[in-house]
C-alpha positions, 0 to 999 in steps of 0.5 A: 494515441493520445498525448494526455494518456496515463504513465505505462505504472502507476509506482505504488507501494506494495499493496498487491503485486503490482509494484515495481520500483518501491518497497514491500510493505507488511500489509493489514487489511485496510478498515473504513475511517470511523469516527467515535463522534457519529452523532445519535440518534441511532437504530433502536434509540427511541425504543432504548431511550424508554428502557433506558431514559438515561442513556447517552450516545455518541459524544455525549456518552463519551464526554460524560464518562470522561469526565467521571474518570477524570481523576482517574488512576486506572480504568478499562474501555470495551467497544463492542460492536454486533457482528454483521452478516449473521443468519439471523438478520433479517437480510443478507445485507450489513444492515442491523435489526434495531430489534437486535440492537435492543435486546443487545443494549438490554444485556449490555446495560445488565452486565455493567451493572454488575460490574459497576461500569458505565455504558452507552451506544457508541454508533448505530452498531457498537456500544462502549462500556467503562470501567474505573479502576479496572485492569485487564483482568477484570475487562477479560471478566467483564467481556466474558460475562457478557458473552455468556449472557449473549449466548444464553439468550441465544443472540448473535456474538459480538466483536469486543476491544479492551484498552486500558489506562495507564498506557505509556502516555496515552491520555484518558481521552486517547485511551477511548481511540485506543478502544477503537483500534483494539476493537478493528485489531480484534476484527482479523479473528473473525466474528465473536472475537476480542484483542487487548490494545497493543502495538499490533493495534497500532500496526494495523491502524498506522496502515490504515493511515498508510493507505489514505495516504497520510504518511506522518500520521502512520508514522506516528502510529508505528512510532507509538507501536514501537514504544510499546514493542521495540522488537516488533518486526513488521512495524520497524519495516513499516516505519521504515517503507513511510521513511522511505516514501517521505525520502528520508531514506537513512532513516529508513535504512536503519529501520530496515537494517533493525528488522533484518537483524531481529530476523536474518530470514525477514526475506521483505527487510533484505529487499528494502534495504536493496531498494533503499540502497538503490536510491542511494545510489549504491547499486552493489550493496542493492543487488547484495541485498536483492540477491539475499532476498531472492534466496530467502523468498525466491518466488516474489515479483519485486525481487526477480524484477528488481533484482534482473533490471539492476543486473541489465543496468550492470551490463550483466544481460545473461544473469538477468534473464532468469530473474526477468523471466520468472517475474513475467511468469510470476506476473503475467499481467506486468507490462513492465516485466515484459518490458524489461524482458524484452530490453535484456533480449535486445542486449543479447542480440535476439531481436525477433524474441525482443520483438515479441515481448515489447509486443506484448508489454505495449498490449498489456500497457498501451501507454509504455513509451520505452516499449513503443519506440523500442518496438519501432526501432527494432522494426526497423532494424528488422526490415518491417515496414519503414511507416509503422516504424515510424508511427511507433517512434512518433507516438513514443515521442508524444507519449514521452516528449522529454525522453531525447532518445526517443526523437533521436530514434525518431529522427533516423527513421525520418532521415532513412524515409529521406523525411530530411525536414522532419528528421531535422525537427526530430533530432534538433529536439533529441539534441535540446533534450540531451541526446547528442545529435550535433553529427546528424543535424550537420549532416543534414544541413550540409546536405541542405546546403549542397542541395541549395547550391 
């Protein structure tokens, strides 16, 4: 095995059921970054720009209606986007026929005139319309007239988002990203579907920011949410997971703790705050919470596996089994399971079946240095041979050179194949690492010296 191989888990956030020591996570699907500046020209601009000579695209179309807004106390954005993969495109790709972005924009251009708003193309497949001095009724009105034309010349449907202004202190330029959100917010439903910006919006957006890995931005997302929605459950978990990952774990406690007490049943609160609780180092309140959350969902990984390695830490070895044998029913694929599995049945003292399961974590996970020199220790324990015991323990300590035990370990093996000179390079380096050998390395240069004399 090589000594630059990667760790046994990567320890991510919850984003399938691969995650082992971290939060669960209330997951949306996570969208492609999109900005509302793509610059024109766009499928279909020349052919549109001879109907429509003066029509604006990108942030120039933007900009201008902006501008016309500027002093506006009230107004409406529509982004609407074509839907993809309709039969009657020309091919089953994403790609858009620019015959139907034209005859799209046609009915587009119709329907905002008679609604006295302003449109242009927004990207090569999405338009955007404003409309001063609207509310939401009069976008609902507004959607619902173009959807009726659009059915009437029997074109596919397309997606809609409406945000409006005034929104708590969103600023008219802010409102045109709100359109955005709302716009993916809507995508969940399906094709020919419509949402009105709202903290759902937000909730979906602050995980998108989660999933690339810009944990403030999120948290200003959820943030924002709240303000819109302080009762929201998923987003008060949500900003408490990124409090979590930021380390700022009371602030991400008293989110859990909110969520929970807006539902007693939010089985994903309970779990957090045993997690948080955890890295409080407050193990009793952790498994309280893990335990609480096992009666609510019994049937999560996370749970049993967090729930059964705290009970093997607590010295509780028979309580843990159930849960550390459901989590590798539930995850069969989980190396770590199996693992921890294979450290409760050692404590039991079944070593041929602790066997078994650190074989079979180290073949699911070929890098788990805890498992390898496990495996090679009990090895020997059992009477195998000394040297593929002693080829585990020594991969174990390349894999993890800064793990004592595992050199201690090492080290034994060595000194039991009277390898004295490397059992002592082992356990001095067990030592150095904080793993107490002081009695084993006299031993051995006492030895030395005898043999000397």
């Amino acid at each position: 095995m090589n000594q630059t191989t990667p760790p046994v888990e990567e320890k991510n956030l919850f984003s399938s059921c691969s995650s082992t020591r971290h939060f669960l996570l209330s997951k949306t699907n996570r969208f492609e970054h999109e900005s509302r500046n793509q610059q024109p020209p766009f499928a279909g601009s020349d052919a549109l720009l001879e109907i429509f000579p003066d029509m604006l695209s990108g942030p120039a179309f933007i900009e201008h209606s902006l501008s016309i807004l500027d002093a506006a106390k009230a107004f409406g954005v529509i982004t609407i986007r074509l839907d993809h993969g309709h039969p009657e495109n020309d091919s089953a790709t994403d790609e858009i026929n620019p015959a139907r972005i034209i005859d799209t924009g046609k009915i587009i251009a119709r329907t905002s005139r008679q609604h006295n708003s302003i449109w242009g193309q927004l990207s090569n497949d999405t338009w955007g319309c404003f409309l001063p001095d609207a509310d939401e009724a009069a976008c609902t009105q507004w959607k619902r007239t173009l959807k009726a034309d659009l059915a009437g010349q029997k074109l596919p449907g397309v997606t809609v988002g409406i945000a409006l202004y005034p929104c708590n202190d969103f600023t008219h330029s802010q409102i045109v990203d709100n359109a955005w959100k709302a716009l993916h917010h809507a995508t969940f439903f399906g094709p020919d579907s419509a949402a009105v910006f709202d903290a759902v919006s937000l909730n979906i957006s602050g995980d998108q920011h989660y999933q690339e890995g810009d944990i403030r931005g999120a948290v200003s997302e959820f943030k924002n949410a709240l303000a819109l929605d302080p009762s929201n459950i998923n987003v008060h978990n949500s900003l408490g997971v990124c409090y979590g990952v930021l380390g700022e774990l009371e602030s991400a406690l008293k989110e859990f703790e909110t969520s929970l007490a807006l539902d007693p049943a939010e089985f994903m609160a309970a779990y957090n705050i045993g997690m948080t609780h955890q890295l409080l180092d407050n193990p009793e309140s952790a498994l309280e919470f893990f335990l609480r959350a096992g009666d609510m969902k019994p049937d999560v990984y996370e749970i049993n596996l967090n729930t059964g390695h705290l009970l093997l830490q607590n010295g509780s070895a028979e309580k843990a089994m159930g849960f550390l044998e459901k989590a590798a029913q539930l995850e069969p694929g989980s190396g770590l399971a199996f693992r921890y599995l294979a450290d409760g049945l050692k404590k039991l003292g079944r070593i041929n079946e602790a066997i078994e399961a650190y074989k079979k974590a180290v073949k699911l996970h070929p890098y788990d240095a805890d498992s390898i020199s496990a495996l090679g220790w009990l090895f020997a324990k059992s009477g195998e041979n000394l040297e593929i015991a002693t080829m585990f323990c020594r991969q174990a300590t390349e894999l993890a050179p800064d793990r004592g035990v595992f050199f201690q370990r090492l080290g034994r093996l060595y000194l039991k194949n009277n390898r004295t000179e490397e059992a002592l390079v082992a356990l001095e380096n067990a030592d150095r690492l904080g793993q107490d050998s002081k009695d084993l390395i006299e031993t051995i240069r006492g030895q030395q010296m005898e043999e000397a004399s």
